[in-house]
Backbone as CSV, one residue per row, in Angstrom:
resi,resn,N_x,N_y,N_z,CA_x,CA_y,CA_z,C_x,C_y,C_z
1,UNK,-9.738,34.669,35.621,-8.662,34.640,36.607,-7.818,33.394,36.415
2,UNK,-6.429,33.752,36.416,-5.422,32.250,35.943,-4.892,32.045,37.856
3,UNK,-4.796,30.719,38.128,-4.389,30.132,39.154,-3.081,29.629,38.934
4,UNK,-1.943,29.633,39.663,-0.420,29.538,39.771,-0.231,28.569,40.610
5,UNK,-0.490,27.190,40.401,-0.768,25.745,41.301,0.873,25.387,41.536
6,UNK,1.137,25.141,42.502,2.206,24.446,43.448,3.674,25.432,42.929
7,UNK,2.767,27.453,43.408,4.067,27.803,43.753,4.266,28.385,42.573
8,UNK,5.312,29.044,42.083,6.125,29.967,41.016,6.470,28.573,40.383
9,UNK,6.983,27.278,39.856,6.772,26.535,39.090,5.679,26.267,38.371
10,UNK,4.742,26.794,38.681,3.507,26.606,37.857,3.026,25.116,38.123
11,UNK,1.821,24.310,37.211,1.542,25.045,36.226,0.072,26.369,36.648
12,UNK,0.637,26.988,35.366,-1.002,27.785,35.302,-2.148,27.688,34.949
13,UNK,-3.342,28.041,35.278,-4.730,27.540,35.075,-5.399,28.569,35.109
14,UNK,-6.209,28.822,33.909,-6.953,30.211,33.329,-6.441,30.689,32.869
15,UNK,-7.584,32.313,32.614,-7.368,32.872,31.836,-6.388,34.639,32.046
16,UNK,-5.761,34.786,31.953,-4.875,35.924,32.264,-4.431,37.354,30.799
17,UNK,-5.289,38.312,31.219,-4.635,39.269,30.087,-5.430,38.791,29.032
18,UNK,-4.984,38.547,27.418,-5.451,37.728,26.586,-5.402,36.527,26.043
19,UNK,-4.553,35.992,27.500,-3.999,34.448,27.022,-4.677,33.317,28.004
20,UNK,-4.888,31.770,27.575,-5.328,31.490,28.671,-4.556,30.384,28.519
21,UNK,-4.176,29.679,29.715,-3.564,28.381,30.063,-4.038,27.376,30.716
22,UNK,-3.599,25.945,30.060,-4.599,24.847,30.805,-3.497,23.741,30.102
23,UNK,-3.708,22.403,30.705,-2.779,21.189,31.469,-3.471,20.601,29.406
24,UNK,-2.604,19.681,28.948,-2.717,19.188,27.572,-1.688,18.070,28.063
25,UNK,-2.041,16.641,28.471,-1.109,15.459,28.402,-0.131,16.025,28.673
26,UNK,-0.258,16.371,30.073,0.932,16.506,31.597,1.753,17.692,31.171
27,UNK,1.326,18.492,29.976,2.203,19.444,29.911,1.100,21.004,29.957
28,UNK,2.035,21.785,30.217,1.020,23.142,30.281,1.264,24.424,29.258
29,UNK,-0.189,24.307,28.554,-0.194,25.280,27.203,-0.800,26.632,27.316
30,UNK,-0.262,27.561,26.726,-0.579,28.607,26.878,-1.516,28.971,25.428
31,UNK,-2.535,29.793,25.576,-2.753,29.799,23.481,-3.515,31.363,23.601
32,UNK,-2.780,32.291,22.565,-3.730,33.370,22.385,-5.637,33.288,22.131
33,UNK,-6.256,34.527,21.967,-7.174,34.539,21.671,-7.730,34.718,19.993
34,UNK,-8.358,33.741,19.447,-8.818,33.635,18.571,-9.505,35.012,17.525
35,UNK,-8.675,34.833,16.691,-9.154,35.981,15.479,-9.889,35.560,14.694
36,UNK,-11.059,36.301,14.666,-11.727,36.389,13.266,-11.214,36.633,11.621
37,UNK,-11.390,35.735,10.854,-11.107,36.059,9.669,-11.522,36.928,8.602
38,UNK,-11.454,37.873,8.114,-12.109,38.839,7.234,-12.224,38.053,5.930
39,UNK,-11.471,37.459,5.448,-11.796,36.808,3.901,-12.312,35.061,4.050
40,UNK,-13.127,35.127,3.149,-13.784,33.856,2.831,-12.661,32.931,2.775
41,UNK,-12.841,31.335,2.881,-12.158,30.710,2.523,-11.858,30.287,1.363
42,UNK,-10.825,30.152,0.944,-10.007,29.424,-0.842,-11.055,28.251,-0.870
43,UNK,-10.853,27.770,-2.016,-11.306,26.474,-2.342,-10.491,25.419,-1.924
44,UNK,-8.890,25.597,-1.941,-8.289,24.857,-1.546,-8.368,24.064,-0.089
45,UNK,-8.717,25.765,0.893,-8.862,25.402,2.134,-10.550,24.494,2.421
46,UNK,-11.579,24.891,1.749,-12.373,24.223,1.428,-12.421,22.071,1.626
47,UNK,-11.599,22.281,0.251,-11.469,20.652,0.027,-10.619,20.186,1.534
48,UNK,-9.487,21.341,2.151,-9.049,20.622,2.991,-9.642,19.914,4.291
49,UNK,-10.971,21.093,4.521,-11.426,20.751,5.404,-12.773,19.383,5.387
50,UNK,-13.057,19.285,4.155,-13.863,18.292,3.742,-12.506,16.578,3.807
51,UNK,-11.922,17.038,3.446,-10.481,15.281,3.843,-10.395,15.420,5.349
52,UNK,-10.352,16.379,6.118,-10.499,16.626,7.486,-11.130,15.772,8.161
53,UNK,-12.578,16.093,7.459,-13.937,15.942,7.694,-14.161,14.280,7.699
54,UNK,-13.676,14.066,6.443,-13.767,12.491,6.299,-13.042,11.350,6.682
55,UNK,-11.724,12.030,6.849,-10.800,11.262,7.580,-10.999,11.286,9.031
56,UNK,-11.859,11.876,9.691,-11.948,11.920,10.908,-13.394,11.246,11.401
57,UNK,-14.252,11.306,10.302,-15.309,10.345,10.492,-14.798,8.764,10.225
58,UNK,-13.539,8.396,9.005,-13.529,7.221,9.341,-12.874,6.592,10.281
59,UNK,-11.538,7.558,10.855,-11.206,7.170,11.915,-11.842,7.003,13.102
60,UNK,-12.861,7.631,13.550,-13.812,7.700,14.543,-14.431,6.128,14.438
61,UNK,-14.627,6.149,13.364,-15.723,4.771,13.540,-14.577,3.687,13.739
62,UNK,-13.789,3.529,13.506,-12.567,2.496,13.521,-11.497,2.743,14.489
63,UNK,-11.652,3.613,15.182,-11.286,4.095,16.546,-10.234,2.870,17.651
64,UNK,-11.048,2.061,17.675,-10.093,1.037,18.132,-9.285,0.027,17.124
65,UNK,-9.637,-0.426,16.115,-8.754,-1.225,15.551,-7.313,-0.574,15.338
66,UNK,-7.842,1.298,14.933,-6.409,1.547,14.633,-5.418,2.424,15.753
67,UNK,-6.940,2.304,16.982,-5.592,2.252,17.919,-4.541,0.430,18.340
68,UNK,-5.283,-0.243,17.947,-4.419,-1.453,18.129,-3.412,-1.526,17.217
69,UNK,-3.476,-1.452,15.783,-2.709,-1.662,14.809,-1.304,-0.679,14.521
70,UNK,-1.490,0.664,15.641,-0.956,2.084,15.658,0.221,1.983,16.568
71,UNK,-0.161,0.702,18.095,0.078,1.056,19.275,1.517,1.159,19.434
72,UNK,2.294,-0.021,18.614,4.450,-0.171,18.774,4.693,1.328,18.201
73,UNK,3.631,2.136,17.764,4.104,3.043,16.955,4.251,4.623,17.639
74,UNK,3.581,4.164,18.779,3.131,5.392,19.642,4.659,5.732,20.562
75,UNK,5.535,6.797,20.954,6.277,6.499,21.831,5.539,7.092,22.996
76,UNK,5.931,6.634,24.528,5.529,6.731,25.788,5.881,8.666,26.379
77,UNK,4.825,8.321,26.482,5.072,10.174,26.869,4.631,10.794,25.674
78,UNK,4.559,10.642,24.759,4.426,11.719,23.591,2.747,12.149,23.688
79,UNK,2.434,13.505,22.943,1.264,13.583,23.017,0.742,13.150,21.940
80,UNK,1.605,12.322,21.233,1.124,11.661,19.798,1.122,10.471,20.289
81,UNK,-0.539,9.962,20.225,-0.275,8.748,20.848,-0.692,7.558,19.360
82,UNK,-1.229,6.944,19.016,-1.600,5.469,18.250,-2.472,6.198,17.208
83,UNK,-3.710,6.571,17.847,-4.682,6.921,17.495,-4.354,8.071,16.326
84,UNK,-3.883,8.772,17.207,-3.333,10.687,16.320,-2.825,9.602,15.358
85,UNK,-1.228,9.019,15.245,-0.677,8.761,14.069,-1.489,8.029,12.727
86,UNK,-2.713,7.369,13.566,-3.453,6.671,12.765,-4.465,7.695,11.502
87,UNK,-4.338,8.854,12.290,-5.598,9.932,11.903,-4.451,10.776,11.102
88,UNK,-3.598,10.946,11.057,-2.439,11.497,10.481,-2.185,10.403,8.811
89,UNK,-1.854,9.087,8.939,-1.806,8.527,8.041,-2.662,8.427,7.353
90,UNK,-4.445,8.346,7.482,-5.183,8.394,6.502,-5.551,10.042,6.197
91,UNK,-5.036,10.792,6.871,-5.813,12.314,6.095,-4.337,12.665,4.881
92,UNK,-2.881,12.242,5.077,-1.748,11.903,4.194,-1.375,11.526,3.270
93,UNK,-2.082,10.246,3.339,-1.695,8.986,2.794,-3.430,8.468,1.889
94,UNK,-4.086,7.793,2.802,-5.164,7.123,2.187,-6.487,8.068,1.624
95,UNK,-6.410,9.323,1.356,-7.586,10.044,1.125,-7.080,10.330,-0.030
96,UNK,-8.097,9.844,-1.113,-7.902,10.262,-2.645,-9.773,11.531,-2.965
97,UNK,-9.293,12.091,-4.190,-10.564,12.589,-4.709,-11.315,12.299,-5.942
98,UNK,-12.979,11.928,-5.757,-13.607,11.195,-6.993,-13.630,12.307,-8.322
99,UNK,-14.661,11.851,-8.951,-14.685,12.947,-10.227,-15.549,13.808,-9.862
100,UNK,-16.359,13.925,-8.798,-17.054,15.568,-7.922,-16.692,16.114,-7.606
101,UNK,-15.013,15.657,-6.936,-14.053,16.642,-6.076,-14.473,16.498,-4.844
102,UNK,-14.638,15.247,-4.594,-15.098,14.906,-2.923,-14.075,13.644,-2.339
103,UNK,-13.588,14.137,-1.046,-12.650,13.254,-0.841,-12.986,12.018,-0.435
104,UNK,-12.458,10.929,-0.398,-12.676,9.177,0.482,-11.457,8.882,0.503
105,UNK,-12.014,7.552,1.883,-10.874,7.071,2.048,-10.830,5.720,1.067
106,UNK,-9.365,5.502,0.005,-9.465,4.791,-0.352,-8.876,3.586,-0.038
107,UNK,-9.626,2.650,0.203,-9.246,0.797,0.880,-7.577,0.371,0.763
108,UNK,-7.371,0.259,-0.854,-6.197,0.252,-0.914,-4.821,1.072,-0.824
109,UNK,-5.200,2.248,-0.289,-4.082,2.918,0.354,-3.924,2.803,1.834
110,UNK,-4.892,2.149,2.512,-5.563,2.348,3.653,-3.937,1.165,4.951
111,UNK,-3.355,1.812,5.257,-2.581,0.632,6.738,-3.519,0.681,7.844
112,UNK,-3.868,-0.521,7.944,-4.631,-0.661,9.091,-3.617,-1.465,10.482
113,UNK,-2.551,-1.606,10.047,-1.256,-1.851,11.023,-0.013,-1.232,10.742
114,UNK,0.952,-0.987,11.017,2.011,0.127,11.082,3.038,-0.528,11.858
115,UNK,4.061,-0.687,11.144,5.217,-1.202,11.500,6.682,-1.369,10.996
116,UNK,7.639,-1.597,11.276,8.970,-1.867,11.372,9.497,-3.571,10.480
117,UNK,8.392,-4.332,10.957,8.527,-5.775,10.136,8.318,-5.368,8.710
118,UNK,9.378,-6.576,7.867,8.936,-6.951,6.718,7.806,-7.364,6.132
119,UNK,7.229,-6.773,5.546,5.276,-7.337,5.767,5.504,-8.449,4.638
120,UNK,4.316,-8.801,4.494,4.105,-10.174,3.603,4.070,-10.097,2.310
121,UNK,3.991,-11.105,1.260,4.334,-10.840,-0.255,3.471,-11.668,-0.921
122,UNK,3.280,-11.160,-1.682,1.669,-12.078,-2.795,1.109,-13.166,-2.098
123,UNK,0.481,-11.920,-1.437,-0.819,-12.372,-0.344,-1.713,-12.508,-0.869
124,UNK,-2.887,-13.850,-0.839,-4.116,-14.217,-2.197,-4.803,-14.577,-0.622
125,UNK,-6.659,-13.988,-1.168,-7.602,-14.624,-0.413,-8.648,-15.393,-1.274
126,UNK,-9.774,-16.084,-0.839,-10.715,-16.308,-1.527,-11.326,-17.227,-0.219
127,UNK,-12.787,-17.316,-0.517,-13.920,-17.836,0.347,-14.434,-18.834,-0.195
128,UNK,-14.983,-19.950,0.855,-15.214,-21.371,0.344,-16.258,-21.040,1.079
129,UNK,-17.603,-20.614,0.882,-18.898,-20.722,2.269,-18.680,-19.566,3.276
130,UNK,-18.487,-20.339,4.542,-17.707,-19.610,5.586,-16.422,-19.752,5.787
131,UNK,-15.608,-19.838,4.942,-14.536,-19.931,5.296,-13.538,-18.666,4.485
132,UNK,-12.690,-18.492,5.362,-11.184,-17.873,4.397,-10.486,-18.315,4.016
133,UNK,-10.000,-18.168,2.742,-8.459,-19.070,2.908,-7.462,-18.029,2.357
134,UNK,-6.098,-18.064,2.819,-5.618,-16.786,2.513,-4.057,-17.643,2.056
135,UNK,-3.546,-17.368,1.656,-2.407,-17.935,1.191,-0.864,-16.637,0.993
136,UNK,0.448,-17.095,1.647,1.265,-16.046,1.683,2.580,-16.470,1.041
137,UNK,3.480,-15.752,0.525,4.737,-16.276,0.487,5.905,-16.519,1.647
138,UNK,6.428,-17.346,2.024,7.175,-18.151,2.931,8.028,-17.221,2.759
139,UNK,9.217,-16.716,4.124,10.080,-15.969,4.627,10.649,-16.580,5.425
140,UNK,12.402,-16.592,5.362,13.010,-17.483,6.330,13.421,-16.236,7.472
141,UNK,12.863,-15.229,7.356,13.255,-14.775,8.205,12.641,-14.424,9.570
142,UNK,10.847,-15.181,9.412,10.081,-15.345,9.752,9.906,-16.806,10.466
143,UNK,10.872,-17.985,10.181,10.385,-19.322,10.648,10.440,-19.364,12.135
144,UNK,10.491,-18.252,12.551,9.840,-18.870,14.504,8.530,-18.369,14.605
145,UNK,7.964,-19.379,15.586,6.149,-19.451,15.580,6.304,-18.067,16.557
146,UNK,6.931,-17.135,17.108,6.525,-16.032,17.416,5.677,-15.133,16.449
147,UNK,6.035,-15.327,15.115,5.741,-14.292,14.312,4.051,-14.823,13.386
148,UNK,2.960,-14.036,13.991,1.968,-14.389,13.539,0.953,-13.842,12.593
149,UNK,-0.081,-14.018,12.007,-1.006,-13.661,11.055,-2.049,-12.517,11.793
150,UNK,-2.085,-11.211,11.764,-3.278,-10.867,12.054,-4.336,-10.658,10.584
151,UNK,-5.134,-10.491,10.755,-6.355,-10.376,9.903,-7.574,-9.653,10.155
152,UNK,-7.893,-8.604,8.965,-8.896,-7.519,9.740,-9.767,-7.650,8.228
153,UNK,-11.564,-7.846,8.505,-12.281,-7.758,7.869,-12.758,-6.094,8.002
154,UNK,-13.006,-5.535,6.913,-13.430,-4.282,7.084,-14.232,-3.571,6.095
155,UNK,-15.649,-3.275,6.816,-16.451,-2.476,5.954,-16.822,-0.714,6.224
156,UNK,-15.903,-0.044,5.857,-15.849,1.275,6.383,-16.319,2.003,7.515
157,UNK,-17.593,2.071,6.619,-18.573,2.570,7.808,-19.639,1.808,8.711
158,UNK,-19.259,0.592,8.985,-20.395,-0.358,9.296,-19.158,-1.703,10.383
159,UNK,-19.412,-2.613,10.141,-19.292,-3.367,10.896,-17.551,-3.629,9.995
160,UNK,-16.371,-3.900,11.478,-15.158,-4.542,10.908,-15.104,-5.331,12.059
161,UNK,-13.833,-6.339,11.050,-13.733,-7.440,12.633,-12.421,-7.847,12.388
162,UNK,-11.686,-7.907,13.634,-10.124,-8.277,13.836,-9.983,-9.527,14.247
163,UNK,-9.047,-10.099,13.698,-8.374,-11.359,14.105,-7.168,-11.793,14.076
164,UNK,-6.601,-12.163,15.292,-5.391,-12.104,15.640,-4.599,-13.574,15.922
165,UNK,-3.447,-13.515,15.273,-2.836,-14.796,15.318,-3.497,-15.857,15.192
166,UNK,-4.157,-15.772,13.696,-4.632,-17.280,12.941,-3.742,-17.700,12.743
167,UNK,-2.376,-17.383,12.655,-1.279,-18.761,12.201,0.419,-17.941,12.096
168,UNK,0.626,-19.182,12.661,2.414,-18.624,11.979,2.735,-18.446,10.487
169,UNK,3.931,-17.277,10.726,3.998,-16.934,9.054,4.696,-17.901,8.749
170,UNK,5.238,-18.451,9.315,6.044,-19.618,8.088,5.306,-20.773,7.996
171,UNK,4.085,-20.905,7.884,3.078,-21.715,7.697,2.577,-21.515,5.863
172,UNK,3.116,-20.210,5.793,2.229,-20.257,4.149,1.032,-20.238,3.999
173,UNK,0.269,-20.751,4.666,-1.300,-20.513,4.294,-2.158,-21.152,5.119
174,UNK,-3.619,-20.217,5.769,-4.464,-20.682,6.487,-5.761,-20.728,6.092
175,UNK,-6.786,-21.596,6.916,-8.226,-21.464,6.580,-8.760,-20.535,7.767
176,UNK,-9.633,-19.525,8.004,-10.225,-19.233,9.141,-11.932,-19.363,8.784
177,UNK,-12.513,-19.595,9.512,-13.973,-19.740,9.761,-14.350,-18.527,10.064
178,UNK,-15.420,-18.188,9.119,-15.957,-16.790,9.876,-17.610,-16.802,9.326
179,UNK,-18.315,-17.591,10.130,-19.665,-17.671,10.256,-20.445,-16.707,9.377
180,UNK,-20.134,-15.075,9.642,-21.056,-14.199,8.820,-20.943,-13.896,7.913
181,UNK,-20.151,-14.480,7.297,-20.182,-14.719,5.513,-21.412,-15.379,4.507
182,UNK,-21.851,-16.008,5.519,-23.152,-16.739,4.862,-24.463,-15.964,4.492
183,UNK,-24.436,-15.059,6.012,-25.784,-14.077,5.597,-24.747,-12.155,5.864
184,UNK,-23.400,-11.908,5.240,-23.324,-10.848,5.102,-24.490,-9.795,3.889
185,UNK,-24.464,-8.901,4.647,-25.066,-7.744,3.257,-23.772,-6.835,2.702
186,UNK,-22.878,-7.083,3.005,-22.502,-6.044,2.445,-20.656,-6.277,1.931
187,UNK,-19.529,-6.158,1.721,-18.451,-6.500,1.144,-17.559,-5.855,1.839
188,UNK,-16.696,-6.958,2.351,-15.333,-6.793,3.546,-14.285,-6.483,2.622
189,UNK,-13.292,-5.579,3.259,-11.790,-5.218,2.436,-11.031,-6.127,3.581
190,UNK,-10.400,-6.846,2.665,-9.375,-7.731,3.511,-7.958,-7.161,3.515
191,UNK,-7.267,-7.191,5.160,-6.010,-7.267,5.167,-5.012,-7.939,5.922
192,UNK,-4.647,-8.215,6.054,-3.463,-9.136,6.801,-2.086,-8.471,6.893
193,UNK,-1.568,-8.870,8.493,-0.063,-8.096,8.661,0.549,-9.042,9.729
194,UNK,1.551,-8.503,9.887,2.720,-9.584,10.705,2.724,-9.268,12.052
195,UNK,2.580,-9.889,13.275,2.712,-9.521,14.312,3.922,-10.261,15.167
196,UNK,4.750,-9.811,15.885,5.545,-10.176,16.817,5.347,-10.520,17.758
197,UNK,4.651,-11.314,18.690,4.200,-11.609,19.715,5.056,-11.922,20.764
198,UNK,6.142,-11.889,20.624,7.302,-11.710,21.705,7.634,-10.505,22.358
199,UNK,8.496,-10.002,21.079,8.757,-8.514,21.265,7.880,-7.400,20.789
200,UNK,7.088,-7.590,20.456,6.287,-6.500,19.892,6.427,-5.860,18.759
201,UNK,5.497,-5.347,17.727,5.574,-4.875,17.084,5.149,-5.145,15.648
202,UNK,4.783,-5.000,14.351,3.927,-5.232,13.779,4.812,-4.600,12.163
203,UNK,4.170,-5.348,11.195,4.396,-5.116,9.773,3.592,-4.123,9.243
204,UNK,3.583,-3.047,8.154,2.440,-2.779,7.396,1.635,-3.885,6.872
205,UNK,0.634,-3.175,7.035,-0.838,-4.334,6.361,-0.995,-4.418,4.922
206,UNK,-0.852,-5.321,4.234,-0.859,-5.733,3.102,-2.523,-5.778,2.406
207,UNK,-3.133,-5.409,1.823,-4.764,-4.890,1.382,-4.587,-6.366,-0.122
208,UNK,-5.459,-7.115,0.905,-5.674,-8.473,-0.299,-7.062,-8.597,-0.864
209,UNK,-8.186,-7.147,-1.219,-8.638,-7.220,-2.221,-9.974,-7.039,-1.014
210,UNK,-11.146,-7.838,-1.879,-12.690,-7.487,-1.236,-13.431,-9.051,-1.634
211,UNK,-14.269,-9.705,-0.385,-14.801,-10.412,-0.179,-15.835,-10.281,0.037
């Protein structure tokens, strides 16, 4: 039974005939009933659903960083919010296939920020102990301390860690301390991107290699 809430404007709720309707981010969808398929699936459709598969497990696990890195990108009201575009760019963009024919996500295709800024240019890292040191090329279009360094350590499926506004970009180069370098097990993909801290909004992330 479909319910007709506040009146002949709708919206509607249930199921009516063979269609059923229900509320999807403030708007109201209607969707037929689901057909069975008589033929097997292609191979093509196959592999698609395996990049599906994987792009949605790594987004899951990284769930919040790339809703942070996504967010100037989201507009207000849309049902595409940070997250979706984030899950959109790596099943697009960052999913390559090995020599089995199995998809991953690969590091260096990977934006872990999304943006409108000029991102950064022969970006170098390297580790002293616990430390980072990351080094950038200078931009005059960048010399107000609004415009800052974020930095995201990241190990796929396991532990990542964000850090935000280690330094102004027209600084050229910082050290950051990061304690679990000493007893890590396992190897961080480094990236760094530009943040606006005034007005908002963010650079693509620049992928400076593995630590």
């Amino acid at each position: 039974m479909a319910i007709l809430q506040n009146g002949p404007n709708g919206p509607i709720i249930g199921k009516f005939g063979s269609v059923s309707a229900y509320m999807l981010k403030d708007q109201n969808v209607v969707r037929g009933p689901k057909r069975k398929r008589s033929s097997p699936p292609s191979a093509a459709e196959l592999l698609n659903r395996k990049k599906q598969q994987v792009a949605g497990k790594f987004a899951g696990h990284n769930k919040r960083l790339l809703e942070f890195g996504y967010q100037f990108l989201a507009e207000k009201g849309s049902r595409v919010g940070a997250f979706q575009l984030a899950q959109r760019h790596i099943f697009k963009e960052a999913i390559e296939i090995d020599a089995d024919n199995n998809p991953f996500v690969n590091p260096e295709r990977l934006l872990l920020f999304s943006g409108s800024l000029t991102p950064l240019s022969n970006c170098q890292v390297s580790i002293n102990n616990d430390v980072i040191d990351l080094s950038w090329e200078a931009d005059d279009q960048y010399s107000d301390s609004v415009y800052k360094i974020n930095l995201v350590l990241l190990d796929p499926f396991n532990e990542s860690h964000l850090r935000t506004s280690i330094a102004s970009v027209s600084e050229g180069s910082c050290s950051v301390q990061f304690d679990r370098l000493k007893r890590k097990t396992t190897d961080f993909h480094v990236y760094v991107g530009i943040w606006d801290t005034l007005d908002g909004g963010f650079s693509n992330s620049i992928y400076c290699g593995v630590i």
